[in-house]
C-alpha positions as CSV (number, residue, x, y, z in Angstrom):
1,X,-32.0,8.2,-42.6
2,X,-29.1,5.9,-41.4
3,X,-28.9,3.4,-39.2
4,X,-28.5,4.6,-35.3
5,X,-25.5,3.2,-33.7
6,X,-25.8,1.7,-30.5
7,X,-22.5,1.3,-27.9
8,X,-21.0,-1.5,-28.5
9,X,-19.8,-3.9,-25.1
10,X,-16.3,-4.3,-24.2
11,X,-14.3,-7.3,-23.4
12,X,-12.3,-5.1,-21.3
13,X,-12.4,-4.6,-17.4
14,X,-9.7,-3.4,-14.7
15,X,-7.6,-6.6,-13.8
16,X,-7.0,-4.6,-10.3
17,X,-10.8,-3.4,-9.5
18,X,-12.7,-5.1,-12.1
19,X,-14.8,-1.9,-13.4
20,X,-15.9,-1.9,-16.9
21,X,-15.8,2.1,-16.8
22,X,-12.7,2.9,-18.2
23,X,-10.8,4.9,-20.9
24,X,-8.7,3.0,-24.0
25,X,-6.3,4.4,-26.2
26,X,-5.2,3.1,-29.4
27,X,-1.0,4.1,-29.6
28,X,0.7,4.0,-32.8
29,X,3.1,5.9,-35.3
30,X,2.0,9.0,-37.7
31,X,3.6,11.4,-39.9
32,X,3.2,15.0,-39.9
33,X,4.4,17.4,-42.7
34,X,4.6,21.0,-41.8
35,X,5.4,23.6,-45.0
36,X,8.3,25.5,-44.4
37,X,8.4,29.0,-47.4
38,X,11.1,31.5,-47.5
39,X,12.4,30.4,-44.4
40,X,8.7,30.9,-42.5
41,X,6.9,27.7,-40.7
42,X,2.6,28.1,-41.2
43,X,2.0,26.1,-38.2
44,X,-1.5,26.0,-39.1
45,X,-1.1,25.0,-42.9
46,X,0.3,20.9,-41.9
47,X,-1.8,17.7,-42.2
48,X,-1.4,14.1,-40.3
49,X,-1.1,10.9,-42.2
50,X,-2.4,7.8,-40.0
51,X,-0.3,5.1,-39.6
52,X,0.0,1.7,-37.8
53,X,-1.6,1.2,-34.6
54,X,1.0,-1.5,-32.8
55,X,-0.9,-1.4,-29.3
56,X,-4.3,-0.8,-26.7
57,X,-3.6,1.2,-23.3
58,X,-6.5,1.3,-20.9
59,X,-6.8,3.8,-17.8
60,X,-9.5,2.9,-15.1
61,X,-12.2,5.1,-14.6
62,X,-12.6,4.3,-10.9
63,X,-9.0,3.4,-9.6
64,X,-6.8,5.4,-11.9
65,X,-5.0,2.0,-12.7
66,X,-3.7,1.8,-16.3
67,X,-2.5,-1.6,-18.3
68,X,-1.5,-2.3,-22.1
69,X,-5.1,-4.6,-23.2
70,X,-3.2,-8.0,-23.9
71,X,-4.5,-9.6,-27.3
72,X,-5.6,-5.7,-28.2
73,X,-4.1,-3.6,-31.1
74,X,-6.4,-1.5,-32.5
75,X,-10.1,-0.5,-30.5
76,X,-12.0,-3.1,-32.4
77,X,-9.8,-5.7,-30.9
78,X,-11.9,-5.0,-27.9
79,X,-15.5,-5.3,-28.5
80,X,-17.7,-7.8,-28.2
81,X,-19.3,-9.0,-31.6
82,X,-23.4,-7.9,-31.5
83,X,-24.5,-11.9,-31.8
84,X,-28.0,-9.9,-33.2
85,X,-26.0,-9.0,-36.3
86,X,-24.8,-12.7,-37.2
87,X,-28.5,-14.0,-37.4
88,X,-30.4,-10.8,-39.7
């Protein structure tokens, strides 16, 4: 079986009411390519190609206050490294 995935803890809290409850959102640019035959758009025949994340925008559970994460650009930029994992 593989390995269970606990939640891992964020270095993030809300500067204005200090809750660690909170939503974060990872912004960046994408492509999308839609097919377009004999003059007819499939809307449902596209696909997305990721691209660069450039920033971290939080939203507060509790006080609905939201902030760009400073020092954040991508999710992982927030977590707190499991100090478990660094002595197996």
């Amino acid at each position: 079986m593989g390995e269970e995935r606990r939640p891992a803890a964020s270095r993030v809290r809300c500067p204005k009411c200090r809750s660690k409850t909170l939503a974060l959102t990872e912004t960046g640019e994408w492509g999308s390519t839609f097919y377009v035959t004999d003059g007819r758009l499939d809307r449902g025949q596209g696909f997305h190609e990721p691209g660069c994340i450039f920033r971290v925008d939080a939203q507060c559970a509790l006080c609905d206050h939201t902030w760009k994460v400073r020092g954040a650009v991508q999710i992982t930029d927030c977590v707190i490294e499991d100090q478990e994992s660094d002595h197996a």
